[in-house]
C-alpha positions as CSV (number, residue, x, y, z in Angstrom):
1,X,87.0,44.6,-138.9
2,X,88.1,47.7,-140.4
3,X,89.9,48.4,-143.7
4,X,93.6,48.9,-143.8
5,X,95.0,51.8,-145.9
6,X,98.9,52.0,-146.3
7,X,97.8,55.4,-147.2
8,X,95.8,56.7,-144.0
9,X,98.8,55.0,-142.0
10,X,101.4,57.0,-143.1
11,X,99.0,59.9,-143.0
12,X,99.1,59.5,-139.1
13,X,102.0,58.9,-138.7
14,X,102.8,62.6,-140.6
15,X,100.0,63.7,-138.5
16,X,101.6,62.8,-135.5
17,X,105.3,64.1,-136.9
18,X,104.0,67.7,-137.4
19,X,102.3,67.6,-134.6
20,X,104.8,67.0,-131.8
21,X,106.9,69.6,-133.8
22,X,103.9,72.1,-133.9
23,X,104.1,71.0,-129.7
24,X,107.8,71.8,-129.8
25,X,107.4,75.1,-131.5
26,X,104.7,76.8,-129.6
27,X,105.2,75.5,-126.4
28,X,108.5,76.7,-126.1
29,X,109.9,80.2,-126.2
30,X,114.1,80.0,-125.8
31,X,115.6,78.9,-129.2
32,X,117.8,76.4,-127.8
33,X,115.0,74.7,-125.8
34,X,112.9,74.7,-129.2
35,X,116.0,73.2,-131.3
36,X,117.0,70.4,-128.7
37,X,112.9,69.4,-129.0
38,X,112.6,69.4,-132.7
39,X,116.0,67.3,-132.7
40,X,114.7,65.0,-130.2
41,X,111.5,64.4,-132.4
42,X,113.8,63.8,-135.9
43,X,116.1,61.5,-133.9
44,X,113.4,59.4,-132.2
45,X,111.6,59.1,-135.4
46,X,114.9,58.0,-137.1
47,X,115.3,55.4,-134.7
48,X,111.7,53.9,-134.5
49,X,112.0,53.4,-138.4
50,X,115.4,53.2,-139.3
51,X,116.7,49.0,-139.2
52,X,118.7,48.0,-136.2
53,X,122.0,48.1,-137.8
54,X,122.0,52.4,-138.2
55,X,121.6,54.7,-135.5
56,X,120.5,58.1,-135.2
57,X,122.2,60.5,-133.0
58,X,123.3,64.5,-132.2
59,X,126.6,64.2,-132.6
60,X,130.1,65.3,-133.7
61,X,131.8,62.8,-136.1
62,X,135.6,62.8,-136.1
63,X,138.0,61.4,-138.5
64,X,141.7,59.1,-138.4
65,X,143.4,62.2,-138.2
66,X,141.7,63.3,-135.3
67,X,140.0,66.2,-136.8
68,X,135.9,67.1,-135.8
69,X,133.2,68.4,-137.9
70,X,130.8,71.0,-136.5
71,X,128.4,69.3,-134.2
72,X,125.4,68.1,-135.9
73,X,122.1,67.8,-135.2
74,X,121.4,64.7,-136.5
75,X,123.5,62.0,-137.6
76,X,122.9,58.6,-139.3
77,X,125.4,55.7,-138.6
78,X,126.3,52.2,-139.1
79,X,126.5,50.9,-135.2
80,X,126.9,47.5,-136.3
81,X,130.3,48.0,-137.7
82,X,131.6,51.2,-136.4
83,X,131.5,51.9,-132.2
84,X,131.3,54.6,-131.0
85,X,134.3,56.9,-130.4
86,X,132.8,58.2,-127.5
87,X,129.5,58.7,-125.8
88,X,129.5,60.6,-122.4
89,X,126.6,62.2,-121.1
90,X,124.6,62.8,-124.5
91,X,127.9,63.6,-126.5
92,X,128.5,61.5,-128.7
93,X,131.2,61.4,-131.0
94,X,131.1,58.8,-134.4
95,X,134.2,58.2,-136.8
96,X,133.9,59.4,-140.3
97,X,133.8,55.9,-141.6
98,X,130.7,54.9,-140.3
99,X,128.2,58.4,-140.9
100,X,125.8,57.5,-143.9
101,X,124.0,60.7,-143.7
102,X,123.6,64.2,-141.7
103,X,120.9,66.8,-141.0
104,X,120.8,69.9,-139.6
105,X,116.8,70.2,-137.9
106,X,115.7,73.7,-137.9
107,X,112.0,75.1,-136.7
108,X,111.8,77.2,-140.2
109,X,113.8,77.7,-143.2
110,X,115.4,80.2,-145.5
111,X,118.0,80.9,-147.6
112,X,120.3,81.6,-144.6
113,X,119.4,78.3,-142.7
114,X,120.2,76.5,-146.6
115,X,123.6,77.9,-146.5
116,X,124.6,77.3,-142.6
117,X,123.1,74.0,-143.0
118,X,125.7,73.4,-146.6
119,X,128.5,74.0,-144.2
120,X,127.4,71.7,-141.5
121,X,127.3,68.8,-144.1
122,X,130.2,70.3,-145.3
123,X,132.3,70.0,-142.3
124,X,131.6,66.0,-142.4
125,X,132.0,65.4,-145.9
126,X,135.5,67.0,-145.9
127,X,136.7,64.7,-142.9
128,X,138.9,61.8,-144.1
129,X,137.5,58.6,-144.7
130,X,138.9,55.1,-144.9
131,X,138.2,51.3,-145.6
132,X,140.4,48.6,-145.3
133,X,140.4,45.1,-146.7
134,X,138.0,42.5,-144.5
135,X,139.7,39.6,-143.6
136,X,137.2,36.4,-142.9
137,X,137.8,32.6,-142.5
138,X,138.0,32.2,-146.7
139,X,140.5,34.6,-147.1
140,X,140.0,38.4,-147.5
141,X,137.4,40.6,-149.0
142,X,138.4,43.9,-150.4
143,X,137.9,47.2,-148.9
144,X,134.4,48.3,-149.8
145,X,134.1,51.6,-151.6
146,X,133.1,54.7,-149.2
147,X,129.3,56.0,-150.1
148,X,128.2,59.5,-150.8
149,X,126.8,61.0,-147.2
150,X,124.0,62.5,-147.7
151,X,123.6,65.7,-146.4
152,X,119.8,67.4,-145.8
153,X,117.7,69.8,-142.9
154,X,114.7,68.7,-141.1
155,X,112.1,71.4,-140.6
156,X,108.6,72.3,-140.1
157,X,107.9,74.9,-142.4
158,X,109.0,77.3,-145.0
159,X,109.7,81.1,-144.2
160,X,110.0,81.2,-148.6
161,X,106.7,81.9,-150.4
162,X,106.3,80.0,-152.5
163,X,107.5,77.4,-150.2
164,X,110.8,76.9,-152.4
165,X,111.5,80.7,-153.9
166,X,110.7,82.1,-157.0
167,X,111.1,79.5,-160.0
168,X,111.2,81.8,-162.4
169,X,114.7,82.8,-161.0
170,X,117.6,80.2,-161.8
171,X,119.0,78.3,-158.6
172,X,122.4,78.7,-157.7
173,X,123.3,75.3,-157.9
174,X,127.8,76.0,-157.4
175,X,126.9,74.0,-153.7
176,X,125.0,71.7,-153.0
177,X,124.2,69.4,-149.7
């Protein structure tokens, strides 16, 4: 019987990431074809790992008004407690209520990728959120308080060198995801 290592287990399984997105990369040559494959990899991993209750999807996410962000690469929602709005042939759309996090998934990154990806989050966080008071058999519990979503990119490497820009240079923190 061998050894276990926590440690060389999640070393495969980031083997295994990075190398079905090296796969995705170089074995494609359209854009779109290489972004719908890298997406396909976040998302799967997402929902291999993720508990039941969330889902991961590409989706738009729409809010009470009836107003839809950008559409997003991937998106992390409560299923359990939120349906779907709609899901027809891959698009899906989500309600604000129920999106606990989005990610744009891009083959590289750079500045530029930083500041499209800001306004993708962007377009979800600005949608209209709401929670109502939950009525059960002992009486009512009140609305629960909406959570930050947290807003990120997926990506396989860095175009910056150093990996993260020059640290000698203050960030430009006025946005942030």
């Amino acid at each position: 019987m061998s050894d276990w290592s926590l440690a060389r287990v999640l070393e495969n399984l980031h083997s295994d990431i990075q190398n079905r997105l090296f796969v995705a990369r170089s074995s494609f040559a359209h854009p779109g074809t290489k972004g719908d494959a890298s997406e396909s990899i976040w998302i799967e991993v997402l929902r291999k790992y993720l508990p039941q209750r969330y889902q991961a999807e590409n989706a738009h996410v729409v809010d009470s008004r009836g107003v839809f962000s950008q559409q997003i690469d991937v998106v992390v929602f409560d299923r359990q407690y939120s349906p779907f709005i709609f899901n027809f042939q891959g698009q899906v759309i989500v309600p604000a209520e129920s999106v606990y996090a989005v990610f744009e998934a891009k083959q590289t990154i750079d500045a530029a990728m930083v500041k499209y990806a800001q306004e993708k989050v962007s377009s979800v966080r600005k949608l209209q959120r709401t929670s109502l008071p939950i009525p059960h058999a002992g009486g009512v519990y009140p609305a629960k308080p909406l959570i930050p979503i947290l807003g990120g990119i997926l990506t396989f490497e860095s175009e910056w060198n150093p990996p993260l820009g020059d640290v000698s240079r203050p960030m430009d923190t006025s946005t942030s995801m």
